[in-house]
N, C-alpha and C positions, 0 to 999 in steps of 0.2 A: 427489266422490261418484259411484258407477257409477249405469250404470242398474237394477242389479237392488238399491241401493239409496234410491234416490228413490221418494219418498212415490206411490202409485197416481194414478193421475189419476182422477177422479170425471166421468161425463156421463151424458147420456140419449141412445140411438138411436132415432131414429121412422124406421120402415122399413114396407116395402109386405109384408103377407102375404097367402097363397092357402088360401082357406076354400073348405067344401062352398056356400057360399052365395055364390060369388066373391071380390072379394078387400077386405082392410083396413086401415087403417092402425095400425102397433102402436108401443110405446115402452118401452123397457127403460130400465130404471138400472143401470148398470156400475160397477165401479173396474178399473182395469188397470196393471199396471204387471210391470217384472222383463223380461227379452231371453231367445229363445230360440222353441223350438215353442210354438203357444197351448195353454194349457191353462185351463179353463173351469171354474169351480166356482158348482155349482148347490146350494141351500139347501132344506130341507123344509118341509112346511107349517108357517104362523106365524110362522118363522126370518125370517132376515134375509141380507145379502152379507157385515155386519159380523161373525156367524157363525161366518166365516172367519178372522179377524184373528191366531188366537192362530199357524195355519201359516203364514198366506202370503208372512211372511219370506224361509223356509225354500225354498219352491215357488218366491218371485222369483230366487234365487239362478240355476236353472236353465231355466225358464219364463218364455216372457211368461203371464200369470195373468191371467185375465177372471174376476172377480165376479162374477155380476150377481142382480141381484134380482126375481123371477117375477113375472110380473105381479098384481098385490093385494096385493104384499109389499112390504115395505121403503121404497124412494121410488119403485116403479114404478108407473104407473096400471095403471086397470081392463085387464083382458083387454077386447082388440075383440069389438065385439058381434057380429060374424061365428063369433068361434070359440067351444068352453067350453072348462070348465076340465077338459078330461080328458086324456088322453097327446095326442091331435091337436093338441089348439089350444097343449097348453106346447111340444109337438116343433117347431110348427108358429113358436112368434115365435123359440124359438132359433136354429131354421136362417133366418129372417130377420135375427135380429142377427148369425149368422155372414158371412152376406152381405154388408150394410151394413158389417163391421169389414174385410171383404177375407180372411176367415179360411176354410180347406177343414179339414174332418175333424180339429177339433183334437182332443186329450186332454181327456179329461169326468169330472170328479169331482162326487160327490152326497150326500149324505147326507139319509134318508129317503124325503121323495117324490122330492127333489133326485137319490137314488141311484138309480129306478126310472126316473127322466127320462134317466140319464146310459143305463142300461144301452137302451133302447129307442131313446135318440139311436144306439147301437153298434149293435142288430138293424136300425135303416135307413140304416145304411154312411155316417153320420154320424156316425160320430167315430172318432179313431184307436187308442184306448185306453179304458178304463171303469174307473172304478174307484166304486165302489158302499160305502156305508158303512152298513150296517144299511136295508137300501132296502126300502120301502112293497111290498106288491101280494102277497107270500106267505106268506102269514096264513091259516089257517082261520078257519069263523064264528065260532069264541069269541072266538080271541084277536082277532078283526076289531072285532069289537064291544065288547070293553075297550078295543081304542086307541081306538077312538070317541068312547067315555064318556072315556076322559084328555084326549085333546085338546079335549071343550069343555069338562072342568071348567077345565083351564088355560083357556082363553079365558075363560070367566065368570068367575074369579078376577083375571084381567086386565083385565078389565071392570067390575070393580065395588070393585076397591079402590082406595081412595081414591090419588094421586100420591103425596102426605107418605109416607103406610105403605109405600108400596113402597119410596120410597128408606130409611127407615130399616130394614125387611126386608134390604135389597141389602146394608148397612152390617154384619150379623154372620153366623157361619157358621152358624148356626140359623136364619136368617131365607131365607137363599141356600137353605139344604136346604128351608125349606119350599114353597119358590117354582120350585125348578128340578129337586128331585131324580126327578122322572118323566124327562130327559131325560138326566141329568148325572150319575155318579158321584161327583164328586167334587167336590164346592160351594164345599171350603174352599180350593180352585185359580182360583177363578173371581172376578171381580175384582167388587167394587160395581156400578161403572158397566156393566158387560158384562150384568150378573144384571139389570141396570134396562131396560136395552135391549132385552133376552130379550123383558120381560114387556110393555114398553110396545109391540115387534114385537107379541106376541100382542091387545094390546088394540088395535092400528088396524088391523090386516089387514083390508081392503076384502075380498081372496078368497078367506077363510078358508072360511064358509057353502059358495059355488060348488064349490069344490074340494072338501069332505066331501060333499056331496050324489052328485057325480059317484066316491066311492070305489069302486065295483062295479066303473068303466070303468077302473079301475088296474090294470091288470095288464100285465105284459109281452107282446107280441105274437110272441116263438119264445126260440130258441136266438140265441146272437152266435156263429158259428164260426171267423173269419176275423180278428179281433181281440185283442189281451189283454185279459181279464176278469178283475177284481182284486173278491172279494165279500169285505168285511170290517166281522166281528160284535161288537159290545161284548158280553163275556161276562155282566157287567150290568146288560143292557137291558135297563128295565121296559118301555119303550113296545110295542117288537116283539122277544120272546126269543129267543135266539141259536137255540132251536131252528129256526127259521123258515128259517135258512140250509142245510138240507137241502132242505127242497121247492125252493131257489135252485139249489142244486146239481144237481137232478134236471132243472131247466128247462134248467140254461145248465150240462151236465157238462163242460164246457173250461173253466168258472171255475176260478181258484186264488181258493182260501179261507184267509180269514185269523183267527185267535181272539185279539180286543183283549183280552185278561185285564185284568180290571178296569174295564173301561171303560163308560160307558152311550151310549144310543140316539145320542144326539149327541156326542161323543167328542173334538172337537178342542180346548175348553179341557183334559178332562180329564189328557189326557198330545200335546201338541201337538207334542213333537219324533217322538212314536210315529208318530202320524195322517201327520203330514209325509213320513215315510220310506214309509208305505206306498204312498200315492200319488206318490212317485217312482219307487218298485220297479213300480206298477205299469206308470208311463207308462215308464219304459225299456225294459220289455217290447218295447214295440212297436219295432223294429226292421226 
């Protein structure tokens, strides 16, 4: 068995970070695994690392691949009470876990807020590549304020249905479509236990609350000029519509842009060898 075969290895980093209020102790949950440049994949609000699973085959092949799960998500603990939950404090434990893993400027993939964190990780010459999947922050008021209302009804729909119902929900492809299709095109690709995981990610998020409160503070901080910038749109998207990738364009005009036909807001069960190729087209880029 190679190494970009061999199952990810699973851990938690507790590394020292630097807040406006001095400094903290944080803790990530990772999987890593696959040989090559690091490449870093970051998850959106609610999501999870596991998220990732339907590419990161694909990405081991030619990447060493870093998960990890944002702090309030997945198995990570709280955000430190030094930082919030806004671009500082997520820019702020990544470039700590990069630290603690021995890793500089790797390649950063995202999807959502996942994809705003990667492109803002590239605006402060932390990272070597971006590649951004339907990413958070360039929304006008309306449509800012529809994802809002989506994302808590999923969380209160995740909160309040009973366990039994979800898994037998998870179990058909009506149940999948009822439970995921704000994020997902295509439910009847997506596997029981995956669609369970989705929702039970959404019913324990500790930093779901923190991170919606602080949405105004999401936004990109310039242009990436100096980078490959890889912005690519599920055509779709209910959550945030492909339109959105104009005002992306207008911010960061060196992006290449990409139209996932058919695909929704979260995109990597939908067509996973798609998702796969792009974020290697983008990380090649960087040369």
């Amino acid at each position: 068995m190679t190494a970009a075969q061999q199952e990810p290895a699973a851990a938690t980093a507790t590394f020292t970070v630097h807040a406006p209020t001095g400094t903290a102790q944080a803790g990530l949950h990772y999987e890593r695994g696959g040989s090559g440049e690091p490449l870093v994949l970051v998850h959106g609000i609610g999501h999870r690392l596991g998220g990732w699973d339907p590419v990161v085959a694909g990405l081991r092949e030619r990447y060493d691949v870093i998960a990890v799960d944002l702090p309030g998500f997945g198995d990570s603990p709280r955000m430190p009470d030094a930082l919030y939950y806004d671009l500082d404090g997520f820019c702020a434990v990544l470039a700590g876990l990069f630290r603690e893993l021995g890793i500089e400027r790797p390649h950063v993939a995202g999807n959502s807020l996942g994809g705003l964190i990667a492109l803002e990780l590239g605006h402060r010459g932390l990272a070597r590549s971006c590649t951004a999947l339907s990413p958070a922050g360039f929304y006008g008021p309306v449509d800012k304020q529809r994802a809002v209302l989506a994302l808590h009804a999923m969380r209160l729909a995740a909160r309040t249905l009973p366990y039994p119902l979800i898994g037998a929900l998870s179990r058909s492809t009506a149940g999948r479509a009822l439970l995921t299709s704000t994020v997902y095109a295509r439910p009847a690709r997506i596997s029981p236990e995956y669609t369970a995981a989705d929702v039970l990610g959404y019913r324990h998020c500790s930093g779901f609350e923190a991170t919606v409160h602080h949405r105004d503070s999401l936004r990109l901080s310039g242009d990436i000029p100096d980078i490959p910038v890889t912005i690519a749109w599920g055509s779709k998207d209910r959550l945030l519509p492909i339109r959105q990738g104009a005002a992306a364009k207008r911010l960061v005009p060196g992006a290449h842009l990409v139209r996932l036909t058919g695909l929704g807001h979260t995109p990597m069960p939908d067509d996973p060898a798609l998702v796969a190729r792009v974020i290697l087209d983008g990380a090649a880029r960087a040369v």
